[in-house]
C-alpha positions in Angstrom: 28.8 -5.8 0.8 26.9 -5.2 -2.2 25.2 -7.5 -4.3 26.0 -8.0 -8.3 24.0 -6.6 -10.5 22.5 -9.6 -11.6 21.4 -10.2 -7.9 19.7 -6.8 -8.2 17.9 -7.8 -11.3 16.0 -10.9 -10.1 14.6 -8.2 -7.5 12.9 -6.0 -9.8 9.0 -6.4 -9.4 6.8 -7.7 -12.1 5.0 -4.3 -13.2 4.2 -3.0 -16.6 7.1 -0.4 -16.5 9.3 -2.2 -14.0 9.6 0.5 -11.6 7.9 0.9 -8.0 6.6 4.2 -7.6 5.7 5.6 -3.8 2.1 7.2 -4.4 0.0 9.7 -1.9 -3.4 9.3 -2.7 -6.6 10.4 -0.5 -9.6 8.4 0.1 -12.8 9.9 -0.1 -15.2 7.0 -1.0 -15.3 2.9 -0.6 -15.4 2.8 -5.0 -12.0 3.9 -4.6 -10.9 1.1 -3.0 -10.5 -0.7 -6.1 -7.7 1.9 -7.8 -5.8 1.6 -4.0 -5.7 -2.6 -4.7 -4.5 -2.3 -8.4 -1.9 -0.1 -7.5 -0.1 -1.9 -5.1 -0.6 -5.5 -7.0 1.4 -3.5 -9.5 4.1 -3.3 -7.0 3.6 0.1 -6.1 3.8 1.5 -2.5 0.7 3.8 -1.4 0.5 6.5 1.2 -2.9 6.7 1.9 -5.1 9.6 3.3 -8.5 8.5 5.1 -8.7 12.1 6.8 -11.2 13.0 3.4 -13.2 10.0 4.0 -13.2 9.5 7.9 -14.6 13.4 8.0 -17.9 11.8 6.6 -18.4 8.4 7.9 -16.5 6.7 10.6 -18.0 3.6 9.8 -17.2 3.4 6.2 -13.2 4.3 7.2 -13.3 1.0 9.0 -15.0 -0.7 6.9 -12.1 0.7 4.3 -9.4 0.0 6.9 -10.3 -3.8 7.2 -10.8 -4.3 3.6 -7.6 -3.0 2.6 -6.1 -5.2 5.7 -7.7 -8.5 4.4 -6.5 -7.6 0.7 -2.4 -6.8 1.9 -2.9 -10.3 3.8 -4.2 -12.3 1.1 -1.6 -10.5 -1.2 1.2 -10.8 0.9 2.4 -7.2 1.4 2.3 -4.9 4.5 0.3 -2.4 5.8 0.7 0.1 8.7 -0.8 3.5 10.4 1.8 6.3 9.5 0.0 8.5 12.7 -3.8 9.4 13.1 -4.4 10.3 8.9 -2.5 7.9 7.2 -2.0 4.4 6.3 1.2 2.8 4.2 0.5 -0.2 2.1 3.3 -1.9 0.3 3.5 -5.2 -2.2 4.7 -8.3 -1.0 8.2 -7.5 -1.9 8.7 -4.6 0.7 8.1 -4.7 4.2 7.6 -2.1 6.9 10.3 -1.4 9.3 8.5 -0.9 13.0 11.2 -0.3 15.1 12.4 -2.4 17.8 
């Protein structure tokens, strides 16, 4: 069935253009931790390579990793592992489908 407009409306996310954009973007370095976080509080969904990053410390990929974990918690979104280079992070207002 599909839903009225309206319906569709009260949906949108609360973003400065009032779309959602789906974003690839590598991590090299922990500074850039900070442009992944404000990207998906603006309701954005990130696809994000730690390949760049994990080639030079494995330590600072975790430490990346568990940051970005605690912050989609605390925010209310989702994260996931899309295979062994790349992680998904949505806003609160999408969640990942992981099968049955």
């Amino acid at each position: 069935m599909l839903r009225a407009a309206s319906s569709l409306e009260e949906r949108k996310p609360d973003t400065k253009t009032g779309q959602i954009y789906v974003k690839a973007i590598p991590l090299r370095n922990l500074s850039e931790l900070d442009k992944i976080k404000a990207e998906v509080s603006e309701g954005n969904i990130l696809i994000v390579r730690i390949t760049p990053i994990a080639k030079r410390s494995v330590e600072e990929t975790k430490e990346a990793v568990n940051e970005l974990k605690a912050f989609t918690a605390m925010l209310g979104g989702d994260i996931a592992r899309l295979g062994t280079e790349r992680i998904v992070i949505t806003p609160p207002s999408i969640r990942i489908w992981r099968g049955e």
